[in-house]
C-alpha positions in Angstrom: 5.2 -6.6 26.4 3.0 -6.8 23.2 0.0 -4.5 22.8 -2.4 -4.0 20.4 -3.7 -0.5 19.1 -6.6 -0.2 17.0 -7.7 3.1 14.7 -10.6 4.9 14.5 -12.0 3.0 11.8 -15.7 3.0 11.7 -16.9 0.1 9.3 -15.8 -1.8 6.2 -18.4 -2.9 4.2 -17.6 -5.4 1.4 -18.8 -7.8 -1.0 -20.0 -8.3 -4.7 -21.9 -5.4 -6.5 -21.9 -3.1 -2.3 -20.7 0.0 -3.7 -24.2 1.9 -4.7 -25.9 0.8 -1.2 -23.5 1.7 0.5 -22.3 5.2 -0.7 -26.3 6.3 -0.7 -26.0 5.6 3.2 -22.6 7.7 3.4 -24.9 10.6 5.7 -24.8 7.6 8.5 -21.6 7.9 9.0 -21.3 11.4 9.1 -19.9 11.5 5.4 -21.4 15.6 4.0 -20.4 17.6 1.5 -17.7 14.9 0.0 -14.9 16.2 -2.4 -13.8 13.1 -4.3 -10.7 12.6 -5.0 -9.2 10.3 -7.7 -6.9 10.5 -11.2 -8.0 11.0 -15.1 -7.7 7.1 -15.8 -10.2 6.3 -13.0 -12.7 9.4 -14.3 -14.4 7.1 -16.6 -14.9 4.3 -13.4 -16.0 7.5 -11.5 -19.0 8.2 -13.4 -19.9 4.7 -14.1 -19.7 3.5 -10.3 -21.0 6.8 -8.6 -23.7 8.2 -10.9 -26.4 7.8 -8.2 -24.2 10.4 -5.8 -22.2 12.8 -7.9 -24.4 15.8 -7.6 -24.3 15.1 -3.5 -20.2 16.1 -4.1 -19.5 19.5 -3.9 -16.3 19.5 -6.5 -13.6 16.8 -7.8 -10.0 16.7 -7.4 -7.8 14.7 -10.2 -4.0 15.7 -10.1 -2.4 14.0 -8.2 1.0 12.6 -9.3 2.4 9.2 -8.2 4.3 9.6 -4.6 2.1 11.9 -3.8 4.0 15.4 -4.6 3.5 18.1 -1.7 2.3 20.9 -4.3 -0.2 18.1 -5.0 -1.4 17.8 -1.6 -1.4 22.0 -1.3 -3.9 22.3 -4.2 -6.3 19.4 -2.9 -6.2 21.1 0.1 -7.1 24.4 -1.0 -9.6 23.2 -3.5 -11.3 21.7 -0.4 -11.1 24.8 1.1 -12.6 27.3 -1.6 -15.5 24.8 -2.1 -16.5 24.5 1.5 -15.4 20.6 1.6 -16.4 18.5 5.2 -15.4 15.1 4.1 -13.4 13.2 0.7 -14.4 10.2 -1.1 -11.1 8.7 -2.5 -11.1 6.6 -5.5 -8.0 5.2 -6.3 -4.5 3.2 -5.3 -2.5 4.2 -2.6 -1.6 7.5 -4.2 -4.7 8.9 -3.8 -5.4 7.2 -0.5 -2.6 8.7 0.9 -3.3 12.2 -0.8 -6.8 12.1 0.5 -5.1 11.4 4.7 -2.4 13.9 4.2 -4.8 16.9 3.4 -7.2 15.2 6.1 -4.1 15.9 8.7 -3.2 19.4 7.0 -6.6 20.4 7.1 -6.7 19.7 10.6 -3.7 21.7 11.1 -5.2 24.6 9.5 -8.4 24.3 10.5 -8.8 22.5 13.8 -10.8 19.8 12.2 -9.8 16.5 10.6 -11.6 15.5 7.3 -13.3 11.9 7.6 -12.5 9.5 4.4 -13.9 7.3 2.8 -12.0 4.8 0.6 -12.9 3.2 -2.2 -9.1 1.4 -3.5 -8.8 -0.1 -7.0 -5.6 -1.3 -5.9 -4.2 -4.5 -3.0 -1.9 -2.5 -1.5 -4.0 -2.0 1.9 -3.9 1.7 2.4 -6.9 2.2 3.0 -6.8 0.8 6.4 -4.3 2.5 8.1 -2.8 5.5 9.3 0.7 5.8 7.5 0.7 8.4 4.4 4.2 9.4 2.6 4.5 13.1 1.2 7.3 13.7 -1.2 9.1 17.1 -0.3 12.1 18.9 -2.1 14.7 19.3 0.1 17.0 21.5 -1.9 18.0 19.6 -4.8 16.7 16.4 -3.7 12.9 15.0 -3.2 12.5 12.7 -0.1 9.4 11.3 0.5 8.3 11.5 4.7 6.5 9.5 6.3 3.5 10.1 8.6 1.3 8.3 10.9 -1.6 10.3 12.1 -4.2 8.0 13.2 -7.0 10.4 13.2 -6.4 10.2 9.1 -7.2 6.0 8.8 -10.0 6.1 6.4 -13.7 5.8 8.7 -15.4 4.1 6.2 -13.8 1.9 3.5 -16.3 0.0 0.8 -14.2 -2.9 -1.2 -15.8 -4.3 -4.0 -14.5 -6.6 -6.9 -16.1 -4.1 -9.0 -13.4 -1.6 -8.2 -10.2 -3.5 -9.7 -12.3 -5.0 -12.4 -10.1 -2.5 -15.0 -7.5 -2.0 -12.7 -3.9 -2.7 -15.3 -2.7 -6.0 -14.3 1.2 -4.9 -13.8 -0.5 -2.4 -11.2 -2.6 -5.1 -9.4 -0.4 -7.2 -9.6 2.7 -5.6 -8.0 0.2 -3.9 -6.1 -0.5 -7.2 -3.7 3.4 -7.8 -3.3 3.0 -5.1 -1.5 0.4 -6.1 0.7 2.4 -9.1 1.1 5.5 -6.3 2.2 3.0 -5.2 4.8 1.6 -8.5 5.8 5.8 -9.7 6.1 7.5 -6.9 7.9 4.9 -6.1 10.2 6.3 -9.0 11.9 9.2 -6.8 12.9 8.7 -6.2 16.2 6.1 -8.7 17.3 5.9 -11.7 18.1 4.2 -15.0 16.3 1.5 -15.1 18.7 0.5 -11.7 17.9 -3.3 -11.0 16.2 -1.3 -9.5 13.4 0.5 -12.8 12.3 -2.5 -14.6 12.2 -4.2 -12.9 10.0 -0.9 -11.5 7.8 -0.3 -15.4 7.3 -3.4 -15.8 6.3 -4.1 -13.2 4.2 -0.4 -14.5 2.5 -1.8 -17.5 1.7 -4.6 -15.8 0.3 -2.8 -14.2 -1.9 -0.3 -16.6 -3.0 -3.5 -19.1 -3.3 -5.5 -16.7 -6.4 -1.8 -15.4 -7.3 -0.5 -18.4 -8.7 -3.3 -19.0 -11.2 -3.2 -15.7 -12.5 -2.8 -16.2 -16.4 -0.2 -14.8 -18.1 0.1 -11.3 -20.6 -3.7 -11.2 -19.6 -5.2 -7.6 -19.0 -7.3 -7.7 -15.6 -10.4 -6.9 -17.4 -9.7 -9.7 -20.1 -9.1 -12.5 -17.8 -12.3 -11.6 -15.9 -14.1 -12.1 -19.4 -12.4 -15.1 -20.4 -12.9 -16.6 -17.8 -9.5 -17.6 -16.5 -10.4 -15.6 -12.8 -13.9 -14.8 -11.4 -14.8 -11.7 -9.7 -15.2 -13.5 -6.6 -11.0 -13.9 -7.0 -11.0 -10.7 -7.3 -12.6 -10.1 -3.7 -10.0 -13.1 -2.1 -7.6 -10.4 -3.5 -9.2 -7.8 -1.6 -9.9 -9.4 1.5 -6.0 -10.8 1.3 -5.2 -7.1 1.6 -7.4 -6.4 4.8 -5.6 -9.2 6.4 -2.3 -8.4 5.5 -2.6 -4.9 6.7 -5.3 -5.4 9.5 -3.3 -3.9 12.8 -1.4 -1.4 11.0 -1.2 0.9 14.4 0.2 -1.9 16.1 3.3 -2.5 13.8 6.2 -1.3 12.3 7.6 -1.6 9.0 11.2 -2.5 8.3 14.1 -2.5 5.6 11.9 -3.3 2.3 9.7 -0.5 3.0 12.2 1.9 3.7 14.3 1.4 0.8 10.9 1.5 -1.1 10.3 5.0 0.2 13.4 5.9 -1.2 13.2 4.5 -4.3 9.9 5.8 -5.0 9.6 9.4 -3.5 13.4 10.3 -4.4 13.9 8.4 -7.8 10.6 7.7 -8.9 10.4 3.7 -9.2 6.7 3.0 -9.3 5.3 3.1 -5.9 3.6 -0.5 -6.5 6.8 -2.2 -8.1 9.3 -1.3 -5.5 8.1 -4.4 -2.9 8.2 -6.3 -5.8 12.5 -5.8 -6.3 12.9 -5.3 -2.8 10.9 -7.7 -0.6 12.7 -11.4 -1.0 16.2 -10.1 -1.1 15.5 -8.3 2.1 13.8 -11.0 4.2 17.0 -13.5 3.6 19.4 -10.7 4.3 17.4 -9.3 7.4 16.3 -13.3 8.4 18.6 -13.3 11.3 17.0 -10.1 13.0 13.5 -12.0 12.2 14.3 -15.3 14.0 11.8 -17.5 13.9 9.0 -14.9 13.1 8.4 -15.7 9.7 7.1 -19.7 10.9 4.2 -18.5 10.7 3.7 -18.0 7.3 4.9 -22.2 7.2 4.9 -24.0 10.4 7.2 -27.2 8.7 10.3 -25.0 9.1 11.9 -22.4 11.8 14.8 -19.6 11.8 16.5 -19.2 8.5 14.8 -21.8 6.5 11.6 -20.7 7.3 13.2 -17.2 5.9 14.5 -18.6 3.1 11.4 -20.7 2.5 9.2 -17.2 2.3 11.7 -15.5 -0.1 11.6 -18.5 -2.5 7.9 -18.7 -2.5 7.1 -14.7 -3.3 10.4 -15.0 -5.9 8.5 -17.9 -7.7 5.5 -16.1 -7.8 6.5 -13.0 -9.0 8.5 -15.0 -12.0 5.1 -16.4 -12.6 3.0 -13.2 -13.0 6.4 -11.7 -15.0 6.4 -9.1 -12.6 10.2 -7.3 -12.3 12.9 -8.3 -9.7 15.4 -6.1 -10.6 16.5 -2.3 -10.6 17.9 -2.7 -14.3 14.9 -4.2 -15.7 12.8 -0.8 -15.0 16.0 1.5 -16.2 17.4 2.9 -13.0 20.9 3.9 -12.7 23.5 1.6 -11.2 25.3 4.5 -10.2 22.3 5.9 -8.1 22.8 3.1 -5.7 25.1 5.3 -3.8 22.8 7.7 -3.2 20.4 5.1 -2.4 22.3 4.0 0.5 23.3 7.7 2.3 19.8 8.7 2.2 19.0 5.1 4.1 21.5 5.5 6.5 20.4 9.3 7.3 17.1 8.2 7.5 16.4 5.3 8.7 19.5 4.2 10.7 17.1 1.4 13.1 15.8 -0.3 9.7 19.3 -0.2 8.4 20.3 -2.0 11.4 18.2 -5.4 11.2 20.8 -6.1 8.7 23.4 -7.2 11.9 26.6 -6.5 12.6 28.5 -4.7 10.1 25.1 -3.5 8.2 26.6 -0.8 6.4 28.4 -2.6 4.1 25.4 -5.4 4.0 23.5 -2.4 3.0 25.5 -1.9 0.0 26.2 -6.1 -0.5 21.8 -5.9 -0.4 21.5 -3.0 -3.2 23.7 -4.2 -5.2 21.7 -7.5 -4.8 18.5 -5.4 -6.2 20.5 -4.5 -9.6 
């Protein structure tokens, strides 16, 4: 039986130069008393893109740590508290978007009463249209990052706008939509082709791959813009790529690249945006038998492995064309952490583990190695 679940997402509103218009309607949708939510780098964007409503907020939030650190999410939550907060504005990557749903959920835990979000991303990665948030925790000696899905959290209003990623550092928009491509590839888990999610994911693939692969080289976002090498309306494909990748998230689940990408980022720090980026090829050809012939649709020539195979040369080529990194040694991390890597997979995510086959322990270890 398939099925398809939807979240209580009210509108997306998107386009060139949408922003002001629609965050001067934000009382339509039940949006009072925002706190906004975002980091020191984006604080300049802040004031520049939200001038017309900063003295409708009621205070500003800024630390918040990659991974999204549970302290973190403690002192956003109280701040929201002490100032009488009934809604967030989130400006920022997934970080924040996922910052901004946890203390949503936590609120509601203290307080009975979930607080409605709306995004505004500067990054591809697709969070803001789902339900899934990660919270790093110290357990002990050892920080583990948990995963939630609370589907009251999915931002209600989301606003995309070119304008947004304009400055947003090339390595981090980059690497960012590899991981919309992550979501857009393992959703297909346990689907089928048929299923509304593959449609769009393949489309919002080729999306991607499509502005991707002219992206110019050693170019800072902002300078390509003004040099002309990619238009703002690029910049929207980019954007809307991300929608389609991630546009059922309640009616999927996420697989082996994610997981280890969980680990790598909450427990060891790997940038949350650059983990898909080491982990996604390798993983579809060693998981391609569990897929099938799922991943035709992202190339309807070929079926079964090849079509696999296919995928995981085309993302590989594109990432060596934007110079993004493949490997765990190129961004410094420990070969002897692998280790670790692998019991924390295997205690936590034992079903993922398994798409790996028969004998998918020691597969496990033949894949991280791989990722070295």
């Amino acid at each position: 039986m398939q099925k398809l679940d939807f979240l209580p997402q009210e509108k997306v509103i998107w386009g060139r130069n949408v922003l002001a218009d629609a965050m001067a309607a934000l009382g339509r949708h039940g949006i009072v008393k925002p706190m906004l939510f975002t980091v020191e780098p984006l604080e300049a964007l802040a004031k520049e893109m939200l001038a017309a409503v900063r003295s409708d907020f009621v205070g500003e939030f800024m630390d918040f740590p990659p991974h999204v650190p549970e302290a973190a999410v403690n002192n956003a939550l109280r701040a929201c508290e002490d100032t009488g907060a009934e809604s967030i504005v989130a400006l920022g990557g997934g970080s924040v978007l996922d910052a901004a749903k946890a203390v949503s959920h936590f609120h509601f835990v203290r307080h009975g009463r979930y607080l409605p979000i709306v995004a505004l991303p500067t990054t591809l990665s697709g969070s803001e249209f789902s339900h899934y948030f990660g919270v790093t925790e110290i357990v002990g000696e050892t920080k583990f990052k948990r995963s939630y899905a609370v589907r009251e959290t999915a931002p209600r209003l989301v606003i995309i706008d070119p304008e947004l990623i304009r400055g947003t550092p090339r390595a981090l928009l980059l690497s960012s939509a590899v991981k919309g491509i992550d979501h857009a590839v393992e959703g297909m888990r346990l689907i089928e082709a048929d299923h509304p999610h593959a449609i769009l994911a393949a489309s919002g693939v080729r999306r991607f791959l499509a502005v991707l692969h002219r992206w110019p080289s050693n170019v800072e976002t902002r300078d390509a813009i003004d040099r002309g090498f990619v238009s703002l309306e690029d910049l929207l494909q980019l954007q809307l790529a991300a929608w389609q990748c991630y546009f059922f998230p309640a009616s999927v689940v996420y697989g082996l690249s994610h997981r280890i990408g969980h680990i790598l980022g909450g427990t060891f720090g790997v940038p949350h945006s650059i983990t898909s980026c080491i982990t996604l090829a390798p993983v579809i050809n060693a998981c391609a038998p569990f897929y099938g012939d799922k991943f035709k649709v992202f190339n309807d020539k070929v079926t079964g492995l090849e079509a696999a195979a296919q995928l995981s040369r085309e993302i590989a080529g594109a990432l060596r064309l934007l110079g993004l990194p493949t490997k765990l040694r190129e961004i410094g991390f420990d070969r002897a952490r692998l280790s670790d890597v692998s019991t924390l997979l295997l205690e936590n995510y034992p079903r993922e583990v398994n798409d790996l086959g028969a004998d998918a322990s020691d597969k496990l270890t033949s894949l991280l190695e791989s990722l070295w």
